[in-house]
Backbone bond lengths (Angstrom), bond angles and torsions (degrees), N, CA, C in turn:
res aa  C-N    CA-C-N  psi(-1)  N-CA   C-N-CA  omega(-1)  CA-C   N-CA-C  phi
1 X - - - 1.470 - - 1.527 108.89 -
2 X 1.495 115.73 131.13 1.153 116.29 178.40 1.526 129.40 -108.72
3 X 1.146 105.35 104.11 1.694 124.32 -156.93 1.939 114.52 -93.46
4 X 1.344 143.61 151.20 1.087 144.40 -158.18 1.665 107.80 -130.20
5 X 1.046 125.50 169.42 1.378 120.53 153.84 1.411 98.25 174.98
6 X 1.888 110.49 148.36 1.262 145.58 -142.21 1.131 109.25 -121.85
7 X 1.692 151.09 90.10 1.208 127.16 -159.03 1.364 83.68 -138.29
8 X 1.895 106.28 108.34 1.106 125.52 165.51 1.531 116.73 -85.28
9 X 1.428 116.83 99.56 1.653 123.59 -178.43 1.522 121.20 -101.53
10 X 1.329 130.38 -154.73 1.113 128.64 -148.62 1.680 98.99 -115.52
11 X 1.732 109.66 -37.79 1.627 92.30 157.14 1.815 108.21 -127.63
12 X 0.725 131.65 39.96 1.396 145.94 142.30 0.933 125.68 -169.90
13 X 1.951 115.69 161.00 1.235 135.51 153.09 1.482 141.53 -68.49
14 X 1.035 109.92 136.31 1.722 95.06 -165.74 1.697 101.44 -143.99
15 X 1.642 105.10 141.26 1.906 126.93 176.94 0.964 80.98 -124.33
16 X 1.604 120.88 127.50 1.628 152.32 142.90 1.174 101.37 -103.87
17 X 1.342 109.16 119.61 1.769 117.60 172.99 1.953 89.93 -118.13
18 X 0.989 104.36 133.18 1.925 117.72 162.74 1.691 106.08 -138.05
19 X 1.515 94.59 168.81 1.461 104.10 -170.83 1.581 83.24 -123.78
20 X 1.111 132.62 119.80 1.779 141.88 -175.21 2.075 99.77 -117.18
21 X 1.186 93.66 149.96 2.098 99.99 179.15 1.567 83.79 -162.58
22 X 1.531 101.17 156.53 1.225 120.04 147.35 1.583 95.97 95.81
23 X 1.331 108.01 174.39 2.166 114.43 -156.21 1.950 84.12 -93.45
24 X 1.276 97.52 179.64 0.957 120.86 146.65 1.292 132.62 -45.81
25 X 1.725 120.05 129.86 1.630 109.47 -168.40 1.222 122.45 96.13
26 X 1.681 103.97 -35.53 1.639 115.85 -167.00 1.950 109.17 -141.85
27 X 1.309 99.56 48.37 1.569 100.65 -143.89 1.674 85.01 -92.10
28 X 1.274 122.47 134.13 1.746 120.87 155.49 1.252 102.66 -93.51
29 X 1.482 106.42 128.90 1.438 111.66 162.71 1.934 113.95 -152.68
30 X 1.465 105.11 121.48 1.387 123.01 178.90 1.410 125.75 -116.36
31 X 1.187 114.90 146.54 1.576 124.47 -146.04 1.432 88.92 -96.12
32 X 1.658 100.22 127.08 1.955 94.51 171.67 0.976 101.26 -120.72
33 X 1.925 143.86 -6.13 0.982 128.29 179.18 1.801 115.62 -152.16
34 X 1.237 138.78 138.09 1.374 119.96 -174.08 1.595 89.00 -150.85
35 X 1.415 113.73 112.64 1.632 124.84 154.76 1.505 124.57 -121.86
36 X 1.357 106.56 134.27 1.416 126.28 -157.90 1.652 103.40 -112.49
37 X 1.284 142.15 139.89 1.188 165.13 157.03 1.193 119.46 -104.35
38 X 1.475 123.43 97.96 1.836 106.39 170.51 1.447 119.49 -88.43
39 X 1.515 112.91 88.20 1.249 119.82 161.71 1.276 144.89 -43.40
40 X 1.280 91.32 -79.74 1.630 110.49 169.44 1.085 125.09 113.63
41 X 1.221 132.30 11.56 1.047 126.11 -148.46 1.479 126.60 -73.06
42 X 1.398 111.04 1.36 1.709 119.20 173.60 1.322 104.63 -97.88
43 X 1.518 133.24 22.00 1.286 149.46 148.28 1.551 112.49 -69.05
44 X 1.433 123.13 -51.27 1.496 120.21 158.03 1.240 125.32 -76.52
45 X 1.114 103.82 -34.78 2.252 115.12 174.78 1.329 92.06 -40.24
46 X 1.536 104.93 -82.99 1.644 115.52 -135.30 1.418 96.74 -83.23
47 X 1.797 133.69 6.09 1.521 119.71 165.58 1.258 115.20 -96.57
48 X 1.960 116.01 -44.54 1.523 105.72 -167.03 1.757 86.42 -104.59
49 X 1.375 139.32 -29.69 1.387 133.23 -161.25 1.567 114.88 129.67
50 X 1.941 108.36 -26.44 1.296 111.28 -155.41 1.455 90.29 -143.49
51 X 1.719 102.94 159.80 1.438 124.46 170.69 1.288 116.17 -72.83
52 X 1.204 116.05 139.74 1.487 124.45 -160.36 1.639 106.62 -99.61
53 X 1.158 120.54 161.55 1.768 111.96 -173.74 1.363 96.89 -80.00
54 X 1.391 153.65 -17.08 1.500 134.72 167.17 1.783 96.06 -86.94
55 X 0.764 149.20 -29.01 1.335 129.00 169.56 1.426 108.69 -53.64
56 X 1.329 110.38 -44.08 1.951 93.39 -154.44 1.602 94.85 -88.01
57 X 1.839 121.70 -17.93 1.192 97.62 169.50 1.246 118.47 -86.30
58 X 1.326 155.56 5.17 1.116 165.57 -179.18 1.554 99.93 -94.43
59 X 1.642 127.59 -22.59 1.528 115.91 175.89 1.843 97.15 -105.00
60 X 1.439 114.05 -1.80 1.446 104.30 167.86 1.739 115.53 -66.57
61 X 1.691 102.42 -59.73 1.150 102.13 167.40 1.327 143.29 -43.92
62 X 1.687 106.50 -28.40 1.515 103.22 177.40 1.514 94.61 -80.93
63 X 1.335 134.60 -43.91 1.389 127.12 -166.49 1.653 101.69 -41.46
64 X 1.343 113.06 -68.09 1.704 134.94 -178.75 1.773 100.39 -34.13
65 X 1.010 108.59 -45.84 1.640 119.18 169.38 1.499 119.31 -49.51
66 X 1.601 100.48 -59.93 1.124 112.96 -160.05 2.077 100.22 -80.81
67 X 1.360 107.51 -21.90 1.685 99.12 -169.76 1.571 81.77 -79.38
68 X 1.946 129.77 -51.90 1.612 98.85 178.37 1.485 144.06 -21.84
69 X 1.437 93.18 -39.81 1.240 109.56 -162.79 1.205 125.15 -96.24
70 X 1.946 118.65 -20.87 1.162 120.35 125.47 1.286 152.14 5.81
71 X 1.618 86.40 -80.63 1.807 112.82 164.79 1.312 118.47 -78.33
72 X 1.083 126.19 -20.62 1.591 123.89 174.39 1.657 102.86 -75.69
73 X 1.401 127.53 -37.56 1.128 138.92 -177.80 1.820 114.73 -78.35
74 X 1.391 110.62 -4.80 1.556 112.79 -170.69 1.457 105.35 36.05
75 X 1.377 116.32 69.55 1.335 114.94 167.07 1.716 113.83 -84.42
76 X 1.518 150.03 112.23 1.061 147.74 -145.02 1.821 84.29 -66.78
77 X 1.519 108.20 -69.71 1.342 98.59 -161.80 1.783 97.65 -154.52
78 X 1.694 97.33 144.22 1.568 125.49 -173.15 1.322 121.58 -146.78
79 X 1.182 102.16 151.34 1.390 137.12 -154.86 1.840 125.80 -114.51
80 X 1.300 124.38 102.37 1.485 120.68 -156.32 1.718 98.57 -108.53
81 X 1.146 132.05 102.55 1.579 133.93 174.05 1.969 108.16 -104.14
82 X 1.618 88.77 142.44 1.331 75.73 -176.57 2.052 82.53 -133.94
83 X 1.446 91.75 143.07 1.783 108.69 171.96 0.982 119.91 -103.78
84 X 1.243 104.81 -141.76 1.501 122.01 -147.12 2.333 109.96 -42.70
85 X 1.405 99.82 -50.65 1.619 100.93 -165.22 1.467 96.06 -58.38
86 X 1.764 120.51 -40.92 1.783 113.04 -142.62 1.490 92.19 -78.84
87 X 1.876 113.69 -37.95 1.516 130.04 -150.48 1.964 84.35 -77.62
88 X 0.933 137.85 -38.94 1.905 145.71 179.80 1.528 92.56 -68.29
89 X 1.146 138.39 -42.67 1.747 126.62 -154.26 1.086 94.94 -80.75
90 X 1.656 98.69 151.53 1.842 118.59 -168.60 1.428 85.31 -67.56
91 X 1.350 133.51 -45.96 1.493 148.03 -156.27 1.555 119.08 -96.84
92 X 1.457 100.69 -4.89 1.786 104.60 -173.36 1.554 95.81 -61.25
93 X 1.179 130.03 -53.35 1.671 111.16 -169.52 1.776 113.99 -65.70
94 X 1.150 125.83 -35.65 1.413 131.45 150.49 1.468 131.45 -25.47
95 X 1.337 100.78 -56.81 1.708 129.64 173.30 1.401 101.75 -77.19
96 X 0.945 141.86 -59.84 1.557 148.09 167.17 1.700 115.25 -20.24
97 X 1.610 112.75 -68.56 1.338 138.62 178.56 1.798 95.86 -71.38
98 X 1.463 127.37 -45.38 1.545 95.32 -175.51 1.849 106.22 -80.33
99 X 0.887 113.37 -3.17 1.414 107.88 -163.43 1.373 86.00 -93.79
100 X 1.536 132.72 -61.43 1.380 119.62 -176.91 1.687 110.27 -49.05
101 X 1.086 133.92 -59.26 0.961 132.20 160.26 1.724 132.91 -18.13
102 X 1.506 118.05 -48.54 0.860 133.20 158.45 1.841 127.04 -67.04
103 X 1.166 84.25 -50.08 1.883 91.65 175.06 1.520 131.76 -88.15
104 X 1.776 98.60 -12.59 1.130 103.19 169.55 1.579 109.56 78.84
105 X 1.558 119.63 6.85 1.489 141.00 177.77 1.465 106.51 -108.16
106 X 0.949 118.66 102.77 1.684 134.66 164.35 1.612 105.50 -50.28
107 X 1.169 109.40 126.35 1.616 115.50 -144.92 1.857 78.85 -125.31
108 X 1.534 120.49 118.62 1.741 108.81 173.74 1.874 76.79 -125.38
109 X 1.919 88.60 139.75 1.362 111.58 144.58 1.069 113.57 -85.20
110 X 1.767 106.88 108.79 2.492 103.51 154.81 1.075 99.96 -73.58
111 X 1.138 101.43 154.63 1.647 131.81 133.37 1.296 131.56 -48.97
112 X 0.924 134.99 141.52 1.566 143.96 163.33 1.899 96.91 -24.64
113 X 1.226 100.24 -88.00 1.490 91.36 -167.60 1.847 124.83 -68.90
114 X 1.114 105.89 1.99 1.517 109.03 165.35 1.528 109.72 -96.91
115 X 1.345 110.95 -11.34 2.306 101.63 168.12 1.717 83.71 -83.23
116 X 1.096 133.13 -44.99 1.692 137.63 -166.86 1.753 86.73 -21.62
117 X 1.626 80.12 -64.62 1.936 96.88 -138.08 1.506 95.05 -70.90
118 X 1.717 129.76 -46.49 1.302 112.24 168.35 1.564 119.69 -22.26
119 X 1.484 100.40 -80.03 1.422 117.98 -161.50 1.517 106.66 -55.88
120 X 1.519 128.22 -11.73 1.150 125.98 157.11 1.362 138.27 -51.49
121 X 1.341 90.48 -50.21 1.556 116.01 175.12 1.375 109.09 -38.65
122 X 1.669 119.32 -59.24 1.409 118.18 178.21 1.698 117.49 -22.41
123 X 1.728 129.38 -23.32 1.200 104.88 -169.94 1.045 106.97 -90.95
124 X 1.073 135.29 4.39 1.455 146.30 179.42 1.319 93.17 -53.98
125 X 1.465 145.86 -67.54 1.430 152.90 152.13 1.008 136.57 -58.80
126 X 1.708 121.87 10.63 1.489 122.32 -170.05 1.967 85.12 -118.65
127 X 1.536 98.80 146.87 1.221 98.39 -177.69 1.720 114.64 -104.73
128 X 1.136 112.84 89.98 1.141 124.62 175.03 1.543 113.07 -105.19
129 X 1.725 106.73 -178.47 1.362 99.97 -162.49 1.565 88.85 -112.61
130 X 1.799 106.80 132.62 1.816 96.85 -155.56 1.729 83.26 -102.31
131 X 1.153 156.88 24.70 1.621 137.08 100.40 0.823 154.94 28.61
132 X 1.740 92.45 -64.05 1.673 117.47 -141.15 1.964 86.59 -124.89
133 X 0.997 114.21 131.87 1.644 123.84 160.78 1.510 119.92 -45.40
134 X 1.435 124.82 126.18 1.874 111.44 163.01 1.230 106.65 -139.47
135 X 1.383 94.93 153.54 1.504 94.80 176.61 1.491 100.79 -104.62
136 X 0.975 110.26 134.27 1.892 116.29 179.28 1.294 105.13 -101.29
137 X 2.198 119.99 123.09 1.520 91.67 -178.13 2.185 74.74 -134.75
138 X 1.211 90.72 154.80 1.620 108.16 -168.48 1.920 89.06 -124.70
139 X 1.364 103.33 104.79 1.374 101.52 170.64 1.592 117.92 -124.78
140 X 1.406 84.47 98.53 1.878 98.28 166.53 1.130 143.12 -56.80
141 X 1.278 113.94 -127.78 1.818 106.40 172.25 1.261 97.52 -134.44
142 X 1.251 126.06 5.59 1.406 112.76 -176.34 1.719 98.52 -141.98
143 X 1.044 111.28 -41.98 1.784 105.26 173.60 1.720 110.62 -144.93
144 X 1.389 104.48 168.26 1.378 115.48 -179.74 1.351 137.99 -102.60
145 X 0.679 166.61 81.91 1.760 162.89 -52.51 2.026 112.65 -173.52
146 X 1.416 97.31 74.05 1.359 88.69 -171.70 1.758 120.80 -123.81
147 X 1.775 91.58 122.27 1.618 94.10 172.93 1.192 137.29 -123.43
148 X 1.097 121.42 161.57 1.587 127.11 -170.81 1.573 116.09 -76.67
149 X 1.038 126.18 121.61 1.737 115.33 170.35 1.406 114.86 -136.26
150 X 1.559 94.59 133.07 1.384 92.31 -174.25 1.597 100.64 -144.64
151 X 1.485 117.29 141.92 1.444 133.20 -148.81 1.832 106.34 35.24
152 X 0.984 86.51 42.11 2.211 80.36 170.77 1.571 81.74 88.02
153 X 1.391 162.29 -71.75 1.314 151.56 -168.62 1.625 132.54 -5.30
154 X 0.773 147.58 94.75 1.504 120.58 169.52 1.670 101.92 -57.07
155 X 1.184 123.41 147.71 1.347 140.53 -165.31 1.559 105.13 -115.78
156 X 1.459 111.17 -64.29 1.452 120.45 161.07 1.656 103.17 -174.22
157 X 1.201 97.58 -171.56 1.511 104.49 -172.50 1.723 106.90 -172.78
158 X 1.580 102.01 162.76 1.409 116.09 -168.13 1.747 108.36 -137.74
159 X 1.521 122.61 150.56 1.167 130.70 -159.16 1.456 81.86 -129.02
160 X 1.687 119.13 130.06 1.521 130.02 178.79 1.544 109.01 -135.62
161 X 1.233 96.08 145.09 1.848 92.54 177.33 1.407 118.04 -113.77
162 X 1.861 89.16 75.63 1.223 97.97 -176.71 2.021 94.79 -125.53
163 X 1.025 114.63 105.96 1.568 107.25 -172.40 2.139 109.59 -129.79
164 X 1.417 117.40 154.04 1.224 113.02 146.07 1.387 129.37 6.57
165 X 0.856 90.64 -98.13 1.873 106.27 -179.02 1.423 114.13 -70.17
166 X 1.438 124.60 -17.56 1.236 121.12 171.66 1.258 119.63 -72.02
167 X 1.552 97.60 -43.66 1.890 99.56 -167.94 1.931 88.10 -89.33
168 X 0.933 123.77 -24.05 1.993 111.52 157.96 1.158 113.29 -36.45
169 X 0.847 112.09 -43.59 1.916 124.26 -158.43 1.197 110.67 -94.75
170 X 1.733 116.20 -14.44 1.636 124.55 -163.78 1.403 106.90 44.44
171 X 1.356 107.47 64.24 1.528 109.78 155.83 1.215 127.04 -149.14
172 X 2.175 103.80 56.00 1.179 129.01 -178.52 1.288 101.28 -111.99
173 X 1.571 126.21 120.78 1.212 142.49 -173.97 1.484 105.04 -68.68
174 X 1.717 128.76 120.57 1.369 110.19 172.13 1.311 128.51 -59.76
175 X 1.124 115.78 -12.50 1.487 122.02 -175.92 1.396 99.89 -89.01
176 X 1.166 127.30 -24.02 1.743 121.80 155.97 1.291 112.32 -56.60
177 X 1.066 151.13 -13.64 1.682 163.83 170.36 1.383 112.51 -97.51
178 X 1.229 133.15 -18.02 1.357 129.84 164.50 1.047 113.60 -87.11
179 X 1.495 124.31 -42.16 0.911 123.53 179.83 1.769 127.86 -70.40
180 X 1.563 102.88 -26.16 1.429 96.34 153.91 1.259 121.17 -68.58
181 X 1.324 126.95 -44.72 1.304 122.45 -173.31 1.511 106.96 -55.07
182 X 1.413 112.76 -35.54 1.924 102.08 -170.80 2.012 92.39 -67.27
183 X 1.848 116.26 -44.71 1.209 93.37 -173.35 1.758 116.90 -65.68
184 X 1.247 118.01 -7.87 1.674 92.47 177.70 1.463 103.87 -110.57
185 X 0.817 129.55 17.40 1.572 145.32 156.04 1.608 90.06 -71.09
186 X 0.847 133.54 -76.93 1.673 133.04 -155.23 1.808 120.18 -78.81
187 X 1.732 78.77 -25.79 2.023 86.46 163.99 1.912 108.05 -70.06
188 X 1.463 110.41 -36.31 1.842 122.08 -146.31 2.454 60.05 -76.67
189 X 1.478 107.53 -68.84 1.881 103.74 -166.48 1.529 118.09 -43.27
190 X 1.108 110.80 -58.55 1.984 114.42 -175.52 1.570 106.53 -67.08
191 X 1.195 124.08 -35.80 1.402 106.23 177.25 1.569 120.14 -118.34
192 X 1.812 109.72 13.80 1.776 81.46 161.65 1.258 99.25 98.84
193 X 1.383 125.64 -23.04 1.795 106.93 178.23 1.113 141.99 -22.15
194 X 1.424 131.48 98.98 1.277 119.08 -177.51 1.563 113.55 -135.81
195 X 0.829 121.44 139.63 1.757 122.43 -158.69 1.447 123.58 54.23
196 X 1.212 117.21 32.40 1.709 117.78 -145.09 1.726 82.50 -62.55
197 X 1.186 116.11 -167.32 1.539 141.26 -165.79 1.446 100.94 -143.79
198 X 1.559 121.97 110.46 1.574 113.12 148.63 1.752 125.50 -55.71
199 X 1.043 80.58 153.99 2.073 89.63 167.04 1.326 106.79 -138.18
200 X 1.572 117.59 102.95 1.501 105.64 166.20 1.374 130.90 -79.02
201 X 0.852 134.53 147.82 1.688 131.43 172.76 1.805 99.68 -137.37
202 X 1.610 102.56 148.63 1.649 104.26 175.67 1.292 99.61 119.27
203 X 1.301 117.60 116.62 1.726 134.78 168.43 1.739 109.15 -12.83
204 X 1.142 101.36 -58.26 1.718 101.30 -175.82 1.335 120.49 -52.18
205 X 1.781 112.09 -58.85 1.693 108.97 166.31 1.158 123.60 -60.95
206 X 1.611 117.77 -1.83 1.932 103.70 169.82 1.121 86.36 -55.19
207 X 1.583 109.83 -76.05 1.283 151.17 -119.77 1.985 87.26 -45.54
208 X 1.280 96.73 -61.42 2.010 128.06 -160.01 1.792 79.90 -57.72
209 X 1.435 134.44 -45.92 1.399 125.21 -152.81 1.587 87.91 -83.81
210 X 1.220 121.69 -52.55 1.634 113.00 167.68 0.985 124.69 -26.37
211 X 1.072 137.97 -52.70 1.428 160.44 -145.22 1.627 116.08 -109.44
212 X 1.246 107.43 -13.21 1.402 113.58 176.43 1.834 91.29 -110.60
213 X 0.692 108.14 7.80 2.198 103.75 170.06 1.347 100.46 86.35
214 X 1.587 129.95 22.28 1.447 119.14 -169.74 1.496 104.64 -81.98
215 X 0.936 128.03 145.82 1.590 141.28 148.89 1.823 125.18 -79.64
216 X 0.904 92.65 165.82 1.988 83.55 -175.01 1.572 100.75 -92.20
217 X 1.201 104.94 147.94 1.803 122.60 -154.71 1.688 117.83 73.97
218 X 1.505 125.08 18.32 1.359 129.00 -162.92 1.540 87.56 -112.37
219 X 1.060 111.50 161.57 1.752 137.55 158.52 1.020 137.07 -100.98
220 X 1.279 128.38 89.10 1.486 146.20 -165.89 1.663 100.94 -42.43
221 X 0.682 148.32 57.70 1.846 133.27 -157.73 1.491 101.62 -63.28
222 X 1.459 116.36 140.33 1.303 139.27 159.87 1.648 122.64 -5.82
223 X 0.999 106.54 -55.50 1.450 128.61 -158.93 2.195 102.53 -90.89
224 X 1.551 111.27 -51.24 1.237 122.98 158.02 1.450 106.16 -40.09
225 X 1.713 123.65 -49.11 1.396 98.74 -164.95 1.430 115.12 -104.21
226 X 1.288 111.63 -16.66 1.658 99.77 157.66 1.250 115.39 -56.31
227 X 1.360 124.43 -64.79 1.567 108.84 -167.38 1.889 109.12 -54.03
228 X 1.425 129.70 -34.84 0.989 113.45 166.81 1.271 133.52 -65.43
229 X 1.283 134.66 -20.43 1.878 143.52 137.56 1.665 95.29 -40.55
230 X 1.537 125.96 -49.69 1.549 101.08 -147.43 1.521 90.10 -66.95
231 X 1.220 126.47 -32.34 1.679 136.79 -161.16 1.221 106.56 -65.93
232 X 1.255 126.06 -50.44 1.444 134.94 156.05 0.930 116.30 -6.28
233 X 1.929 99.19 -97.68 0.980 109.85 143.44 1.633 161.61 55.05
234 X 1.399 84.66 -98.16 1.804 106.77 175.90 1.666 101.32 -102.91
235 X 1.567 96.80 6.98 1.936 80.31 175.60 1.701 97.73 -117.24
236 X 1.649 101.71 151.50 1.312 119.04 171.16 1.808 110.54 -48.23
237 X 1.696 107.33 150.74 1.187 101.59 168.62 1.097 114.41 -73.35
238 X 1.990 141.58 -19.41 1.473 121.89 151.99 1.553 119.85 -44.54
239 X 1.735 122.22 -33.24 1.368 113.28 -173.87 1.596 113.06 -91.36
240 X 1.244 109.62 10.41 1.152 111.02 -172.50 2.163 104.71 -86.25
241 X 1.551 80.43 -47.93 1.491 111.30 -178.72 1.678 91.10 -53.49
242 X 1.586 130.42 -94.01 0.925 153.61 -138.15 2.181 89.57 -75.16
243 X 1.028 131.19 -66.66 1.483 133.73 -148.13 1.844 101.09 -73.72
244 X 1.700 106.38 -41.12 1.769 119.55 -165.30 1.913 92.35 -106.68
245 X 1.272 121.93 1.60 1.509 113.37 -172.97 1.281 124.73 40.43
246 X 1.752 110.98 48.27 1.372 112.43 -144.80 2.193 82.74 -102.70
247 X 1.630 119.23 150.02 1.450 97.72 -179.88 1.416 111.01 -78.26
248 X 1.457 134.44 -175.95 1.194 128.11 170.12 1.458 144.00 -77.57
249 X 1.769 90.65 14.09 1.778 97.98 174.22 1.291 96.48 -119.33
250 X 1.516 119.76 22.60 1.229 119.25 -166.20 1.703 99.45 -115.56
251 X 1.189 97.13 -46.38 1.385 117.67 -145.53 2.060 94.30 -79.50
252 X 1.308 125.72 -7.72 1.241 92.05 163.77 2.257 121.56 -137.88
253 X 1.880 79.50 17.02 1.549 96.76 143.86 1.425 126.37 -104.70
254 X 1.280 130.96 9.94 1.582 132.36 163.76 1.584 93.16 -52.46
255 X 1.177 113.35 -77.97 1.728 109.74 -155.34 1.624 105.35 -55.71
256 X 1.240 122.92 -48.50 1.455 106.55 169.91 1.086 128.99 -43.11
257 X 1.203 126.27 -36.96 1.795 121.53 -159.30 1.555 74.79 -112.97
258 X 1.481 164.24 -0.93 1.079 138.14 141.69 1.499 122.63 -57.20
259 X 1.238 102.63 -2.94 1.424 105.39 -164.43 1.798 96.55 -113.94
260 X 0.810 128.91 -21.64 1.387 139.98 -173.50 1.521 107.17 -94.28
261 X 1.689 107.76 -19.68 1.871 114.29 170.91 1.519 109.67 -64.87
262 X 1.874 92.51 -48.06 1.825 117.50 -158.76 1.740 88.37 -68.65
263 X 1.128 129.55 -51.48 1.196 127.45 -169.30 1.856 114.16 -64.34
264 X 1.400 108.69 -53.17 1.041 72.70 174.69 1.578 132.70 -101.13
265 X 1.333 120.18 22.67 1.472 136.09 151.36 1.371 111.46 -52.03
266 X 1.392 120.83 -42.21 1.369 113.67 -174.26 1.511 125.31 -69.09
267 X 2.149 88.11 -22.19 1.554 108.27 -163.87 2.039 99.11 -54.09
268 X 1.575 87.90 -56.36 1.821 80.39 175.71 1.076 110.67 -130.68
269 X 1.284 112.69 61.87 1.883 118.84 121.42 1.819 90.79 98.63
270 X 0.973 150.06 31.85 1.280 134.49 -150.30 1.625 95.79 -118.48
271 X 1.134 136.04 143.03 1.333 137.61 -163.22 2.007 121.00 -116.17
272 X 1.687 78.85 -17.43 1.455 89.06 180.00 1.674 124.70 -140.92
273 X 1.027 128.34 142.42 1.563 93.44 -172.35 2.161 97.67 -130.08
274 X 1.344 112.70 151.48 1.183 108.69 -172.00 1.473 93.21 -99.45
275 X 1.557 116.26 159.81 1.595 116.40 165.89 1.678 103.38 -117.60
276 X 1.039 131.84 113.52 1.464 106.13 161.86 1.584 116.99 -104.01
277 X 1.173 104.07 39.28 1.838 111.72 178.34 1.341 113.79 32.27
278 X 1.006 117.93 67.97 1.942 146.50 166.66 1.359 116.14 -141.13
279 X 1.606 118.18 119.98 1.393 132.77 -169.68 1.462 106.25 -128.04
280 X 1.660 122.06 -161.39 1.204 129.86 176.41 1.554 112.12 -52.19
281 X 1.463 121.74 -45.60 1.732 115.94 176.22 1.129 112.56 -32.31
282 X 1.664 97.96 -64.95 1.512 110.40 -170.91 1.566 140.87 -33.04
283 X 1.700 91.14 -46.14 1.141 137.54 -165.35 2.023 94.30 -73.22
284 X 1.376 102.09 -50.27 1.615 97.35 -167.70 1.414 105.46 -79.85
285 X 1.592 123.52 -32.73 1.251 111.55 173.99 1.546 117.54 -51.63
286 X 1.307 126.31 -46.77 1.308 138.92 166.13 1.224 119.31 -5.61
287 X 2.006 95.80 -76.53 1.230 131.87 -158.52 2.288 92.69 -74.14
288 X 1.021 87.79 -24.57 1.964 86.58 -168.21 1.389 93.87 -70.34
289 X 1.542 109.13 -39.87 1.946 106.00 -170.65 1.202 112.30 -72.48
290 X 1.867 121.04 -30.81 1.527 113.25 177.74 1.065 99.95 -60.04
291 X 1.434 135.87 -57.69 1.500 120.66 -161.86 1.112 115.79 -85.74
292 X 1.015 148.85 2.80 1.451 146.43 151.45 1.949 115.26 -66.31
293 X 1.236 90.29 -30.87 1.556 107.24 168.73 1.713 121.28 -63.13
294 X 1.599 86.34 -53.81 1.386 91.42 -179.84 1.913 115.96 -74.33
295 X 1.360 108.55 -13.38 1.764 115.06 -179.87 1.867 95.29 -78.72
């Protein structure tokens, strides 16, 4: 079955098309299509409050793109979510309804804790050891997405507006940073954390696990990825572009949201973090096949 999903974020757009078979536990699923748009749209959010008229026409067109391509792809059925920048704009529900309207793409604002639970879903298919404690943190461009898992469980989880492009822009509230720290302070106290395991998910930690020589099933360790942020870093965004071949919507939110990984890894104690490159797409295609399963 060939399934789609739309994950309108804070600095890009993204079409995940996969072909998924088989129950739960035992699920095949292979990637036939992945297109990316760097929008931006937490470039107008997080300065004036609201989407600007070249933003939303510049995310009309990719939509118009992306339903072509849909149908050229016979995708049975897809799913368009938009976070943190559209669900914050004075105008995101406004922009939402003319663009669906226009594209003929049903445009849903989540919530903080409904991208949580998507992007959770991914472990359903990631092979980890369900044992062992992780903290899963998904850091975007506009907020941060972090949950607890324990024996394969989601435990609980928290939605922070601490993202990429936000803290680029310096328009991360410090009291948004305390306040995570008191919540993983009280996750590491009420349940016992000890050796927990990161899980990154989000364009930037491929990118950073690439780049540190990781392979898939490897462990980014703690210490490997700070010094690779500090290197960052200390290089120009021409050397970032030209030396790490990083693209240009890439290349000068890497060090932010590397810095927002390191931080909150330290929050509870975690030394290593795994990536298995699965985000919100992932997560909704998932969720489209359970229930299509269950109809």
């Amino acid at each position: 079955m060939r399934l789609g999903a739309i994950d309108i974020g804070s600095n890009a757009v993204r079409l995940i098309v996969k072909e998924i078979s088989g129950k739960p536990g035992k699920l095949q699923v292979s990637k036939v299509a992945h297109t990316r748009v760097p929008i931006r749209l937490g470039e107008d959010v997080f300065g004036t409050g609201a989407i600007g008229k070249d933003k939303e026409e510049r995310l009309g067109h990719a939509l118009e793109g992306f339903s072509a391509l849909i149908k050229a792809m016979n995708v049975k059925a897809f799913r368009a979510c938009a976070t943190s920048a559209m669900r914050e704009a004075s105008n995101g529900a406004e922009v939402a309804d003319r663009l669906t309207a226009a594209t003929g793409i049903q445009l849903e604002l989540i919530g903080g804790k409904t991208e949580a639970d998507l992007i959770f879903s991914n472990f359903e298919v990631s092979l980890f050891d369900r044992e062992k404690d992780y903290l899963y943190i998904d850091v975007g461009g506009g907020s941060t997405e972090l949950t607890l898992i324990r024996q394969g469980t989601r435990v609980e989880g928290r939605s922070f507006k601490v993202g990429s492009v936000r803290l680029l822009k310096g328009k991360v509230d410090e009291r948004v940073w305390d306040d995570m720290s008191d919540w993983c302070s009280r996750l590491v106290r009420d349940h016992g954390l000890k050796d927990a395991m990161a899980i990154g998910a989000g364009g930037n930690i491929n990118r950073l696990f690439k780049l540190a020589g990781c392979l898939g099933g490897d462990t980014l360790p703690l210490g490997r990825l700070a010094s690779l942020v500090e290197v960052l870093d200390r290089c120009s965004y021409d050397e970032r572009l030209s030396r790490f071949q990083l693209k240009p919507d890439r290349a000068d939110v890497v060090v932010p949201a590397g810095r927002i990984y390191l931080r909150t890894m330290k929050m509870v104690g975690t030394q290593g973090i795994l990536v298995p490159k699965v985000g919100l797409a992932d997560g909704i295609i998932l969720g489209l096949y359970a229930d299509l399963q269950r109809d």
